[in-house]
C-alpha positions in Angstrom: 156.7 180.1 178.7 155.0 176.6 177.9 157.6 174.3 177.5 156.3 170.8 175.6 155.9 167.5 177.6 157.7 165.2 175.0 159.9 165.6 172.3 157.9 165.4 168.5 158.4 162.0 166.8 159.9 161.7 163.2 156.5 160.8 161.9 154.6 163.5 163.9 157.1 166.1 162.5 157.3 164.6 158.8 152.8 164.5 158.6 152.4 168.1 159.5 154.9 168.4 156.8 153.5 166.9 154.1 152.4 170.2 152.1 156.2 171.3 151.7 156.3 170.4 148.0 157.4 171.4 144.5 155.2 172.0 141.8 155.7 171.1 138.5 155.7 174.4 136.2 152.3 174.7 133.7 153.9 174.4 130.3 151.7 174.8 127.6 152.4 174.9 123.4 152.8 178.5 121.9 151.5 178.1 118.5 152.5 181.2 117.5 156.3 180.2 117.6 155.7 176.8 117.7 157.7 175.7 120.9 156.8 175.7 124.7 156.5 177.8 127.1 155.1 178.9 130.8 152.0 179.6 130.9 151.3 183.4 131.5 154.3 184.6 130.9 156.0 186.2 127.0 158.0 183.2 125.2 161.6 183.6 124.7 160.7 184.9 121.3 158.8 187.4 122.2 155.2 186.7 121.9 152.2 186.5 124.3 148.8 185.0 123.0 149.9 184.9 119.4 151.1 188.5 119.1 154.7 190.0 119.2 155.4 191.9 122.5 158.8 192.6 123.1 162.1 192.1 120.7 163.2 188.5 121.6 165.9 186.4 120.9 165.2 185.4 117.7 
């Protein structure tokens, strides 16, 4: 089994990294209920594009 010639420095380690992020969530305006919301999903009211889906909190 290969066994690796030197130890990997801090910096070495921390560029390969660098893609280990958070993401900020889309939030877009519902106009239908008039608050916001994540896009693609049903509001906490109940509605998806504009129309009533499921019985939310109201």
């Amino acid at each position: 089994m290969a066994v690796p010639a030197r130890r990997t420095s801090k910096a070495k380690k921390n560029k390969r990294r660098t893609h280990y992020k958070l993401s900020a969530p889309t939030i877009s305006f519902d106009e239908a209920t008039g608050d916001y919301r994540r896009s693609h999903r049903v509001s906490l009211k109940g509605y998806y594009k504009g129309r009533k889906v499921v019985e939310g909190k109201e």
